[in-house]
N, C-alpha and C positions, 0 to 999 in steps of 0.2 A: 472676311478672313484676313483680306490687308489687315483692314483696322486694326484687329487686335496683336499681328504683330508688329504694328507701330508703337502700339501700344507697350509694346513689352519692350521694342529698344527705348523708349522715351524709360521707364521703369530703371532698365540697366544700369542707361547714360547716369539716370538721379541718381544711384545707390553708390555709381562708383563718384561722381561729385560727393557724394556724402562722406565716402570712406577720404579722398583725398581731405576735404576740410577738416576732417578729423585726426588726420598726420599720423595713419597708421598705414606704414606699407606692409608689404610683404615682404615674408625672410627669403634673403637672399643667399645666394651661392650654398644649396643644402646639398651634403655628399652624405653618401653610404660606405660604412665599412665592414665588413660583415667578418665573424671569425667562427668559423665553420665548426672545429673541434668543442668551443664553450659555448654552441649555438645562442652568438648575439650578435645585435646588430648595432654598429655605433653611429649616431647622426650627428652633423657639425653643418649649422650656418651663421652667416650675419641676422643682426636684427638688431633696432633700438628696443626693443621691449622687454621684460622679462616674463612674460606671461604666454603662453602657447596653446594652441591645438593640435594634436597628431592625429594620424590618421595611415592606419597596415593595412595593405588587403593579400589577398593572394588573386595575384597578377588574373589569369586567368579567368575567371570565375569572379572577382571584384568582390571575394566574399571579405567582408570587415572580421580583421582580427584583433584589434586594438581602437580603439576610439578613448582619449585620452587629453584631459589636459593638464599639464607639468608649468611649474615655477624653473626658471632657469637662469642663472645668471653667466653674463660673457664674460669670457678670460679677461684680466686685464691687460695681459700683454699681446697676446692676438685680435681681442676682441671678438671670437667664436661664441657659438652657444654648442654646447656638448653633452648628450643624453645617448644614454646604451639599454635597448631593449631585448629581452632575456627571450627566447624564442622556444614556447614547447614543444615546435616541432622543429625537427631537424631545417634548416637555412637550404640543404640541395634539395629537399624533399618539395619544390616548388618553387617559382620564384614571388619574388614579394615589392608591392609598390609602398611608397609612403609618401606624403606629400603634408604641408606644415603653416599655420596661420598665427600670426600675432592677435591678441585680445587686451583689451583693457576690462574698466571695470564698467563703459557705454557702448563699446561698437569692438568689430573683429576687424582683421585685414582680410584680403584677397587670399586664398591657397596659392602654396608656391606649384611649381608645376611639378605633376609627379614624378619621382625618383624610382627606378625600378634596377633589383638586381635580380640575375636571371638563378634560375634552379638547374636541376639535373632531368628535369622532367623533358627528356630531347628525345628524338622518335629512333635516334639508330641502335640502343642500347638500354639494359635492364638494369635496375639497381635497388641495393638494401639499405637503410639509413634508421640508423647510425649504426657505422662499425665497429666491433670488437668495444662496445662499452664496459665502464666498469662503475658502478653504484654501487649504494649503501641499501643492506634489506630495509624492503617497507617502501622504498619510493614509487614514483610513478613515472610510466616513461612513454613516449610514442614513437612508433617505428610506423614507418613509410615503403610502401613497392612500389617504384619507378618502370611499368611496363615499357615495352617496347612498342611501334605505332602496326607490328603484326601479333601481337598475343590478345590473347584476351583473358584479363583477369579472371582468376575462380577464389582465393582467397590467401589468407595469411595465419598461420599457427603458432602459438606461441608454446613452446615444448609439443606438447599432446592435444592441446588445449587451440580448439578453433575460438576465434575471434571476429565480432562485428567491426568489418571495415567501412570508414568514408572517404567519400572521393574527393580529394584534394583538385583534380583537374582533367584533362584528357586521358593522361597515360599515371596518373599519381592517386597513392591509395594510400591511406591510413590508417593505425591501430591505435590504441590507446591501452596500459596495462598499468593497474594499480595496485601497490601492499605486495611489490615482487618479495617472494622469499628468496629465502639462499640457493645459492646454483651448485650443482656439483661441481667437481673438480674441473670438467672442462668446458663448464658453462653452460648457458641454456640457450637452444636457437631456438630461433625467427624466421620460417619458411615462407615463401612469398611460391606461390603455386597458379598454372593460369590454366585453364581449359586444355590445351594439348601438352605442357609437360608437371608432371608432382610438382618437382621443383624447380620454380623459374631463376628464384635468387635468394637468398639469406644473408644475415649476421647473426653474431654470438655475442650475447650479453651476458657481463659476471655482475655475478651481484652478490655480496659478501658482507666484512662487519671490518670495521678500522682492528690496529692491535689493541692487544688487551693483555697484555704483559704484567706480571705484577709481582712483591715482593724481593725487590732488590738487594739482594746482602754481599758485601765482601768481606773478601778474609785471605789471610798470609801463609804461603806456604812454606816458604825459606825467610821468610823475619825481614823480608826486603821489599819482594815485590806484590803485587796485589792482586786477584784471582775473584772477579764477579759475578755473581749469576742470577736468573732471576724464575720465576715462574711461568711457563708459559700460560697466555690465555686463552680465551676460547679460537676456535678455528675459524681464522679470517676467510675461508673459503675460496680464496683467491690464490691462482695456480700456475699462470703464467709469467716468466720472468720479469716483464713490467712492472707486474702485482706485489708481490714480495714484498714483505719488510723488511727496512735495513732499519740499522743499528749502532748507535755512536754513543762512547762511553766517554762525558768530560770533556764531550767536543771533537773525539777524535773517533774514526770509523774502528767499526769491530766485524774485520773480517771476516774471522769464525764465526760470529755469532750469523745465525739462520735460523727455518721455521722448527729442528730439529736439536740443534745443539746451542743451548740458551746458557752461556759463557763468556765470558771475556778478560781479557787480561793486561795488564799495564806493569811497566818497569818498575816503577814507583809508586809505593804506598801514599796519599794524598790527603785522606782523614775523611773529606767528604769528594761524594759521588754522584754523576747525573747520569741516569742513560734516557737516551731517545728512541722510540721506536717507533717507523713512519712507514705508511703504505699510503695507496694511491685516496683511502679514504679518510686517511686520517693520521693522527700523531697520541703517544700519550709517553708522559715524561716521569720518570721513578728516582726518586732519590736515596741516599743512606751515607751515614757518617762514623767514626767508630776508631780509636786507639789503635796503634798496631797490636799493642801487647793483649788487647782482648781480643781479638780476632785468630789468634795461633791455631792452625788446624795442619798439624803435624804428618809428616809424612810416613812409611811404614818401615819398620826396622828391616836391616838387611844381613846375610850372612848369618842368622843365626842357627848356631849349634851347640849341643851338649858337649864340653870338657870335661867332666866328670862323672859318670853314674855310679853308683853304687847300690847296693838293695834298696836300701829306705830313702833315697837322698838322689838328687844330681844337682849339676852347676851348669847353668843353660848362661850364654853369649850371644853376642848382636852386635852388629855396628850401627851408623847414620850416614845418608850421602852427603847430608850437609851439616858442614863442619859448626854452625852457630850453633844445630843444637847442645855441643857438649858445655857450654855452660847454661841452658836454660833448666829452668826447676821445673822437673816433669814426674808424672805419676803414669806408669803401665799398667795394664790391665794380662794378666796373663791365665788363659783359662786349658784348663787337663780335660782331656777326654780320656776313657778307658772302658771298652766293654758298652754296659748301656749306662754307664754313671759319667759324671762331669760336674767340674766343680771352676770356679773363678777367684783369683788372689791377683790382690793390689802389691804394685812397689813404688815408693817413691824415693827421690834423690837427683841431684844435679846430673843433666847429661847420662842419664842412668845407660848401662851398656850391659849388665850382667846382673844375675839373682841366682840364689842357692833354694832348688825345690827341696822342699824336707815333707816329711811326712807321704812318703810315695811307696807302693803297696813290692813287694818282690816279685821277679819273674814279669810282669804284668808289661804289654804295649800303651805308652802312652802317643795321643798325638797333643802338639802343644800349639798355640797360635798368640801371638803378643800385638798389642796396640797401646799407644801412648798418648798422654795431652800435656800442656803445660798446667805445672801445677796452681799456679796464681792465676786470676782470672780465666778461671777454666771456660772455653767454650764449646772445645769437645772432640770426642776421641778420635785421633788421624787414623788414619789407614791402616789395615791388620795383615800382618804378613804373613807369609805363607806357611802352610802345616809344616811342624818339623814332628818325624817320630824319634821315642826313647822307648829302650826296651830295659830294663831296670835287671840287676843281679837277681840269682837263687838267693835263699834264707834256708834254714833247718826251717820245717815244717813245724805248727803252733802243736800242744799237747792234743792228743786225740781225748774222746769221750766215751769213757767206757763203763762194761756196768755186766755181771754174771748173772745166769739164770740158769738155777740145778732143773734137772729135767729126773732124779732119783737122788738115793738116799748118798749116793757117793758118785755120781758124773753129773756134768755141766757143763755150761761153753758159757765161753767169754764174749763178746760183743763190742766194736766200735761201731763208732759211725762214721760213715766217709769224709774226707774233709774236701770242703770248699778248693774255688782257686785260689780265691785270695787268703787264707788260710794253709794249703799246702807249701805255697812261695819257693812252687817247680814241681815240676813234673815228679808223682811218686815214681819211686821201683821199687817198693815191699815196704813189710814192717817186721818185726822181730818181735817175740813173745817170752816172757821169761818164768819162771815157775818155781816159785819157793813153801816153805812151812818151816815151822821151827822145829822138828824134827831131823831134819836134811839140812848141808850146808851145801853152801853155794845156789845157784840156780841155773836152772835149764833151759834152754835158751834154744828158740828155730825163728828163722827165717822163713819169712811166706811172702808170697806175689802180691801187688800192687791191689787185686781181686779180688782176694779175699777180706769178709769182714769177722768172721768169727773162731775162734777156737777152741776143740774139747778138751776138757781137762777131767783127771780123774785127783777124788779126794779122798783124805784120809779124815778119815774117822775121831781119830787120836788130835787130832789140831786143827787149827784154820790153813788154808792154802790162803797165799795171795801172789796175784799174778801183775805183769807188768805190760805195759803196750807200747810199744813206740813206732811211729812211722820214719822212713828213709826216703829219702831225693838225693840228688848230686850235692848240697851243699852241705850232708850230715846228717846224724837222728835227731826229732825232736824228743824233748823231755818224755820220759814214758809217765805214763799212765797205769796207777796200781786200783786195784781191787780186790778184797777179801771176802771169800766165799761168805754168803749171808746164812745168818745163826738158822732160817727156815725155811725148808724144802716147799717145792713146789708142790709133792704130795702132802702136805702135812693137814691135820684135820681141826685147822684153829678156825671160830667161826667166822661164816663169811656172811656178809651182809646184801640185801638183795637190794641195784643201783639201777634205776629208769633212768632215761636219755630225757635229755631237752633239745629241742630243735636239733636234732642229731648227735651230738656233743653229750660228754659226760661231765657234769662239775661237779669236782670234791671241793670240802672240807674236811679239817681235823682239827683236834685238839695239840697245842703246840710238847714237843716234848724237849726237854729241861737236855739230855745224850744227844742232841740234834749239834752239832758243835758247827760240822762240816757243811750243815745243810739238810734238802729232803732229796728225797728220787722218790719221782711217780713212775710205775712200770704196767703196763697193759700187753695184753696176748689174748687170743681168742684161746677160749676155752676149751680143753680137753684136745688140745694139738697134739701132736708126737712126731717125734725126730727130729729137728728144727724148726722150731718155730717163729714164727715172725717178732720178736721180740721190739716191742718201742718204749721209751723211756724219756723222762726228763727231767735233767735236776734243777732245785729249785734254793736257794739261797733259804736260812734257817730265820729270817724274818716270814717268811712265807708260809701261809695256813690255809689255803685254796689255791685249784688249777682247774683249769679247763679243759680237756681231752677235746680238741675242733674233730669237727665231723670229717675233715676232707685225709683223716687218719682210723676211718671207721668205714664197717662195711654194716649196712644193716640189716636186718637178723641173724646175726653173727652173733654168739653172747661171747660176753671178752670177761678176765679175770684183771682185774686193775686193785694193786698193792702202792700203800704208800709205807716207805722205808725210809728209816731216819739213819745221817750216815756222819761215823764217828773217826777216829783213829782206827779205830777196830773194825772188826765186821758190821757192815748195815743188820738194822732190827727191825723188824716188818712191826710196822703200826697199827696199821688197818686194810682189810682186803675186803673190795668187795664183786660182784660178778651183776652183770647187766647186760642189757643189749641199747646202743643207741638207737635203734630204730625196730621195733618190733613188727612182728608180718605173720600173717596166717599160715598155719604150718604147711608147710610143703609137701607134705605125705596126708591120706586117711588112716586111720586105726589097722593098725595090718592083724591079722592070724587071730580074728573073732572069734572065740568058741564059747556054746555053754554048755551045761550039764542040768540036765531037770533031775527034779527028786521031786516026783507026786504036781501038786500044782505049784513049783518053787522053783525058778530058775536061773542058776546060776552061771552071769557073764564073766569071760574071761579075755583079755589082749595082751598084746606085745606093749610095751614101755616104746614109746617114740623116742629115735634118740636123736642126740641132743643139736644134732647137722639140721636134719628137720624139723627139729621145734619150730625154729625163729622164732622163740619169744617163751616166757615162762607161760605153763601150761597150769590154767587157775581150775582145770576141773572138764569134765568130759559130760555129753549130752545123751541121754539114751532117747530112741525113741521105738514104739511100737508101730511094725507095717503091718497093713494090712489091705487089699485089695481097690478101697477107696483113697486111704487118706493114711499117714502119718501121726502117729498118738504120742504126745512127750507123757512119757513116765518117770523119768528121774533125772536131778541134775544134780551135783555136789553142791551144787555153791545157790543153788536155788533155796534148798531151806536156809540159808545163813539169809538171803534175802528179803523170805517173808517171816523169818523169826525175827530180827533183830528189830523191824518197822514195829511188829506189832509186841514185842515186847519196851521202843520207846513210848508206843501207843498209851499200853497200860498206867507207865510211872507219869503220865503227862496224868493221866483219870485221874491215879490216885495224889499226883501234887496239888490238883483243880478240888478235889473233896475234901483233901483238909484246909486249904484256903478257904474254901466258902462254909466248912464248918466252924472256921473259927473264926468267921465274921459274918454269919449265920442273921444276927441281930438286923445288919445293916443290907442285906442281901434281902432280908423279908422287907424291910421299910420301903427299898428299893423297886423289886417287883412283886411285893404280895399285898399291900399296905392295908388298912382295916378302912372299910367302906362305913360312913359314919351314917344316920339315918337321918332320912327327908324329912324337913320341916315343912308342913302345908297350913298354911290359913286360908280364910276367905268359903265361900260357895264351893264345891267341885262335886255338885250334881251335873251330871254328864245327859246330853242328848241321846236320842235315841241310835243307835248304831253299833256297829261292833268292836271286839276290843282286839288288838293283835299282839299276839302272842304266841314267842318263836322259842320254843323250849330250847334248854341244853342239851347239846347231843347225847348226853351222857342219859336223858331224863325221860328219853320216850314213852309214850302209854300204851301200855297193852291192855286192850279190851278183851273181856273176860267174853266165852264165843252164847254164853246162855246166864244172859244178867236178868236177877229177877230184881223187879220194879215193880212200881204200880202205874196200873195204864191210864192213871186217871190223871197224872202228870203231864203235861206237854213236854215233849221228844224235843231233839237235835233235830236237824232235820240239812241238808246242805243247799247251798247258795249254787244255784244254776251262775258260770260262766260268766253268761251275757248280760247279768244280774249285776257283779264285780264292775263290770267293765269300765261302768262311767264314776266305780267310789275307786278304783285301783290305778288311776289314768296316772297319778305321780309318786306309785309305790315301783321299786326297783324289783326287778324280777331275776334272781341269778339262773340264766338259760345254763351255765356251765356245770353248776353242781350237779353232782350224782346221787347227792340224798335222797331219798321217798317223795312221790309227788304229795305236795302239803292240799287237806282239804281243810275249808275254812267254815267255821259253823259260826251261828250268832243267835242268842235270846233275846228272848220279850225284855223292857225293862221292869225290874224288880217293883210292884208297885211298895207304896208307903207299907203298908202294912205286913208285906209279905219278909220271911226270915227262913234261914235253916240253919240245918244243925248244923254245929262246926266242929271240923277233926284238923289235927295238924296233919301237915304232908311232912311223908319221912323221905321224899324226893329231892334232889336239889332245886334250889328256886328255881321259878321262872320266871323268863325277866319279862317286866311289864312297861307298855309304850303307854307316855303318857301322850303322846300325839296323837293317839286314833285308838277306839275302843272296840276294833277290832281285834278275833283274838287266831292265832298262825300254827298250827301245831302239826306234827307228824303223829298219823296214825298205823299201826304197824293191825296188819287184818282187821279194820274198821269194819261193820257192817251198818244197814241202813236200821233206821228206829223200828220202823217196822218189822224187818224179824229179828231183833233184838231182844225182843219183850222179853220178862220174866224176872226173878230175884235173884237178886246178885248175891254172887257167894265168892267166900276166900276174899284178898285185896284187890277185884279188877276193878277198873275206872267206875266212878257214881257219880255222876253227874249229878247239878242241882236241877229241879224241875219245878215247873209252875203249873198250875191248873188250865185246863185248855178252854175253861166256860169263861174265867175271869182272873182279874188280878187278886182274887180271894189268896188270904195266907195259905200256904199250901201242906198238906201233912203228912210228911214225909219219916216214915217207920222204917228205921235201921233194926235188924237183927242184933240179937244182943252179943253175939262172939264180934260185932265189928270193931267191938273197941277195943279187941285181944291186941297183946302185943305182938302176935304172932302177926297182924293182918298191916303194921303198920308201912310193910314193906312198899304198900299197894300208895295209888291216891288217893288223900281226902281233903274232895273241897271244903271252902270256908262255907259257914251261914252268909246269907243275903243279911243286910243292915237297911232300916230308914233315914229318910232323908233328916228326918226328926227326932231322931233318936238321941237317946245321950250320946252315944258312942262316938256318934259324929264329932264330937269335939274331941277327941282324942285320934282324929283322923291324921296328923301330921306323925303317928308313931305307925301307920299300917304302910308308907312309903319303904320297898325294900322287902314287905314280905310275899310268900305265894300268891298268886293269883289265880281263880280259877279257870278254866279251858271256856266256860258256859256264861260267864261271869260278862255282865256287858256296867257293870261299877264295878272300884274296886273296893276289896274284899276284905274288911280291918278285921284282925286274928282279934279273941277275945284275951283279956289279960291273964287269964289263967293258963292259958294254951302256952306250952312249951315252945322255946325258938328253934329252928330247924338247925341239925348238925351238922355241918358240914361232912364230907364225908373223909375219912382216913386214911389219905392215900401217902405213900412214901416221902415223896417229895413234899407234902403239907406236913409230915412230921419231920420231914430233915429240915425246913425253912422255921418251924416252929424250937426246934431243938429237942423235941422227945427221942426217945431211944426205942 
């Protein structure tokens, strides 16, 4: 064990021999400075080198918080070396050693001996660190609890928010908090809490945003001095009077200005402008520069009042408190209220002080308010002074509108309509009425109350009446208003024309009339009124040929009588009248006092006429119906035959316009859909296989089997095809499951040999169409029976089938009766003769495509050239498509 620590002085000895040869000592004289509030620490020693190692612990605990090495050069006048370490924890919140070595670019020096400053971390006393800070949001910061050496820690909160603490030393704790947001108004604390009390100790950190001020503009009140202000920014969050930002306008403090009133003001106009605004986290600086004469923001006129009113007119006044304005060139803005209208008017002129209001209504309250700018380089309108009221003079009230309506053959009343306020221009107290004809001289004259709007007049026969209206107020009568009884009575029986509403409303036309000089009057009143009636009207300038009666002067199902009257020097002339309802509605009453009268089986209904209150609406016809224990039976309507006569009497002319058209292009309507079927050309072989032929007659063409056909038995028979027979020849014939026609049975013969023939008749049937795809043959038989009791001689035209002999393909000899070839029988069938395959005939086979075929027939069946071609039959429409008559 000696040994080796002989070992390790002999090691030492060598190393510090080595560092001296190498002529690097150690920094001498190293001091601490520590500044507590900007948590650093300042270090100052000697040294020849400029190359260093540092070295932080916290005292305590020797825990490394810096390891570090720094380039440093020595003052030249002291020869110090001087480095400042930024500390992110608070400097009391522990204390801190440090200790420092010279290095080159081969070997280090010795450590100086450690320097230690002490902390807060002392056993008689608890403590928060850092106090009462104030940041910028989004930093990050560390707080410290300093226990005492009797608590025992439990933990630290920051707001609400618990936090993982480390231990800094015996009695010293720490947090760490990053991305702090904003704090409220009086900041956010830092509870530091131990096992026996909540709160052992705290601080209060703000944490906020620098200003943010912005938009700096000045401008000139009195043409001298200058008035700046700016926009506030966002909310620095910072609340404490430390915090605050102040404010210097041009270098000179702005007392007034604060976080609330963003203004300031200087004696002197200066052209350009700097304000500053600075708080604890920052600075931001705003400029602006500008003319006096373009910055003028005028201040608000004073003393003003009305020297003059009159009715239509006043003369409104003002002064200034500062005397410059009265030679600057300025434009006012002066705006009238009254009622619920208002209106705005400009004045311009030097030093303006007064303006004359013209165009102002009588009687009427105005308020007024005026504001001004300079008029060159306008920037914009000063201050508005305060309301002044005008109450403006009476006027005579304007002409009333007036307009008579006779209610008989000699009385009638006259009619205004109320006037407005601004139309009366004062308060009415009556009108006057006056009463002439040229019969009578002078005129007759009464005074009525303000209340009234109409008056009765009686008329003379012998002449026109025309009367006069005028209304009265305190400043006089307005012009009267005359009207000449009109040339026709309200009973009079000129006709009237029946008027539907649109969207409630009635709209006229008319034809214009040449006597219209003065104009028209449209007049409306509900219909069939008595004693006063609601009379409304309006006149309408003699350019005018249409009016609108609006709905919100309509009651609907009310019918109204609406006249339009043309109106001259002389008495108005009724033009057109006519009676409607703007809005119609189901009558308001049933049929009242129902009675009938029978006479045998005839019965005669009888009612009351609905009048015309309950109509609401024109009555087009009345419903009868039959009751009876179940149900309800219409038997009569008025307006029901007009309904189905009039359809089917358009019905008719459409028939008869559609038959002379297609009979006068009858040609081209046949080529169209009847057109002439040309006949098949066939060449080549068309001997057919054995099999059947099919064949689906025209509905029109059915056979009827005669019920006792004589024949010879020595024939082979029809005989029918079992089902299951079909099955595997019918697998790709369509089968209509839907028809209702006859179930079809299907028959089929022997083939025809070489030799075999029969006689041959024409069919006076219509063809029948024949498949050249399959020689099967399709037909409907109406009471078929089976061959077997069949048997016997056929008489009159029933069905005769051809026959073959049953032993062999021997020609077969087939004896007709000699009445079969009457014309009488041709109504019936008659198959063709069977043909050989070698026959002449066979060559003339492309002219039998298109004729009959037979039902039994398994070839087909070529008519012989003597045989007549079958008729078509004559039916209507083939002779109207043809043209026959």
């Amino acid at each position: 064990m000696q040994g080796w620590v002989t070992l390790a002085l002999l090691l030492s000895l060598g190393v510090k021999r080595s560092l001296a040869q190498n002529g690097l000592g150690e920094p001498r004289g190293l001091t601490l400075n520590p500044d507590l509030p900007a948590q650093t620490l300042s270090l100052a020693w000697q040294s020849d080198s400029t190359l260093f190692d540092l070295e932080i612990f916290h005292t305590e605990f020797m825990n490394v918080v810096l390891n570090a090495t720094v380039e440093v050069q020595a003052d030249p006048v002291t020869g110090l070396h001087s480095w400042t370490w930024h500390s992110p924890l608070p400097l009391e919140c522990t204390s801190h050693s440090v200790r420092i070595r010279a290095r080159n670019q081969q070997s280090v020096s010795q450590w100086s001996p450690l320097q230690t400053i002490p902390g807060w971390d002392i056993p008689e006393k608890s403590y928060m660190f850092p106090e009462d800070k104030m940041i910028p949001v989004g930093s990050n910061m560390t707080f410290c609890c300093i226990v005492n050496e009797k608590e025992d820690f439990k933990e630290i909160k920051y707001g609400r928010q618990e936090m993982k603490a480390t231990r800094l030393s015996r009695r010293s704790y720490a947090i760490t908090v990053t991305n702090q947001p904003a704090s409220d108004n009086t900041g956010t604390n830092v509870i530091c809490s131990s096992q026996k009390f909540q709160m052992l100790t705290g601080t209060v950190v703000f944490v906020g945003y620098p200003p943010g001020d912005e938009g700096l503009v000045c401008e000139t009140r009195d043409l001298a001095s200058a008035e700046c202000s700016w926009k506030k920014g966002r909310d620095t969050h910072l609340r404490i009077k430390q915090s605050l930002t102040n404010y210097t306008l041009n270098g000179r403090d702005c007392l007034e200005a604060n976080e609330r009133k963003t203004w300031c003001s200087s004696k002197m106009w200066e052209e350009n402008w700097t304000l500053e605004a600075r708080n604890p986290l920052g600075t931001v600086q705003l400029t602006d520069s500008a003319q006096l004469t373009d910055r003028v923001h005028l201040l608000a006129p004073v003393n003003v009042a009305a020297v003059k009113v009159e009715a239509w007119s006043a003369t409104l006044q003002w002064s200034w408190s500062v005397a410059a304005y009265k030679k600057l060139e300025m434009v006012c803005q002066l705006r009238l209220f009254a009622h619920e209208l208002s209106s705005t008017r400009n004045y311009d002129g030097p030093g303006l002080s007064s303006v004359v209001l013209e165009g102002l209504w009588p009687d009427v309250d105005y308020t007024v308010t005026l504001r001004c700018g300079s008029k060159h380089s306008f920037w914009k309108w000063g201050d508005e002074s305060a309301p002044y009221r005008i109450h403006t003079k009476m006027d005579r009230p304007d002409a009333l509108d007036v307009w008579m309506w006779m209610d008989s053959s000699n009385t009638g009343h006259v009619f205004w309509k109320p006037l407005s306020v601004r139309k009366s221009h004062g308060a009415l107290n009556g009108y006057e009425v006056s009463q002439s004809s040229a019969e009578e001289d002078g005129r007759n004259t009464v005074s009525l109350p303000p209340g009234n709007f109409s008056y009765p007049i009686l008329l003379n026969n012998s002449s026109d009446v025309t009367v006069a209206v005028a209304a009265r107020n305190p400043a006089g009568l307005s012009q009267p208003s005359t009207v000449t009884t009109p040339a026709y009575r309200a009973d009079s029986q000129l006709s009237v024309s029946e008027l539907l509403g649109t969207n409630g409303s009635f709209v006229l036309s008319w034809e214009p009339n040449v006597s219209a000089s003065s104009g028209y009057v449209v007049e409306w009143f509900p219909t069939g009124c008595t004693g006063l009636c609601p009379i409304d009207w309006k006149k309408l300038p003699e350019s005018d040929r249409s009016f609108t009666v609006n709905s919100d002067s309509l009651v609907a199902g009310v019918r109204y009588t609406v006249s339009v009257y043309s109106l001259y020097t002389s008495a108005p002339t009724l033009l057109q009248r006519w009676q409607g309802y703007s809005q119609e509605m189901i009558p308001s009453q049933s049929v009242s006092e129902l009675s009938l009268n029978q006479t045998g089986s005839d019965v005669l209904l009888s009612w009351k006429a609905t009048e015309m209150k309950q109509q609401r609406g024109f009555i087009r016809g009345y419903t009868i119906y039959l009751a009876s224990a179940a149900h309800l039976d219409l038997i009569a309507a008025d307006m029901l035959f007009v309904g189905i006569l009039v359809p089917l009497g358009i019905m008719f002319c459409c028939i008869i316009l559609f038959s002379i058209f297609f009979y006068k292009k009858r040609e081209w309507v046949k080529k169209a859909f009847y057109p002439e079927i040309p006949g098949p050309k066939v060449s080549g072989d068309w001997s057919s296989p054995r099999g059947p032929l099919d064949v689906k007659p025209s509905p029109h063409s059915l056979v009827h089997i005669v019920k006792n056909p004589e024949w010879d038995f020595t024939k082979e028979g029809l005989f029918p095809v079992p089902e299951e027979e079909e099955e595997s020849e019918n697998d790709n014939m369509e089968v209509d499951t839907d028809s209702d026609e006859p179930a079809l049975l299907r028959y089929y013969n022997q083939v025809v040999g070489d030799g075999s023939h029969s006689n041959q008749v024409s069919d006076s049937s219509a063809s029948s169409t024949a498949s050249m795809g399959s020689t099967q043959t399709e037909i409907t038989y109406a009471g078929i029976q089976s061959p077997s009791s069949s048997q016997g001689a056929y008489s009159g035209g029933g069905y005769r089938p051809q026959m073959q002999s049953v032993t062999g393909p021997a020609e077969p000899q087939i004896e007709f009766e000699a009445d079969f070839q009457d014309d009488g029988l041709n109504a019936g069938y008659k198959p063709q003769c069977s043909w050989q395959l070698d026959s002449p005939e066979a060559e003339n086979f492309s002219g039998s495509l298109g004729s009959p075929t037979s039902v039994t027939s398994s070839q087909f069946l070529i008519p012989e050239s003597s045989e007549e071609k079958p008729q078509p039959s004559n039916t209507w429409f083939h002779n109207f498509l043809s043209g026959k008559s």
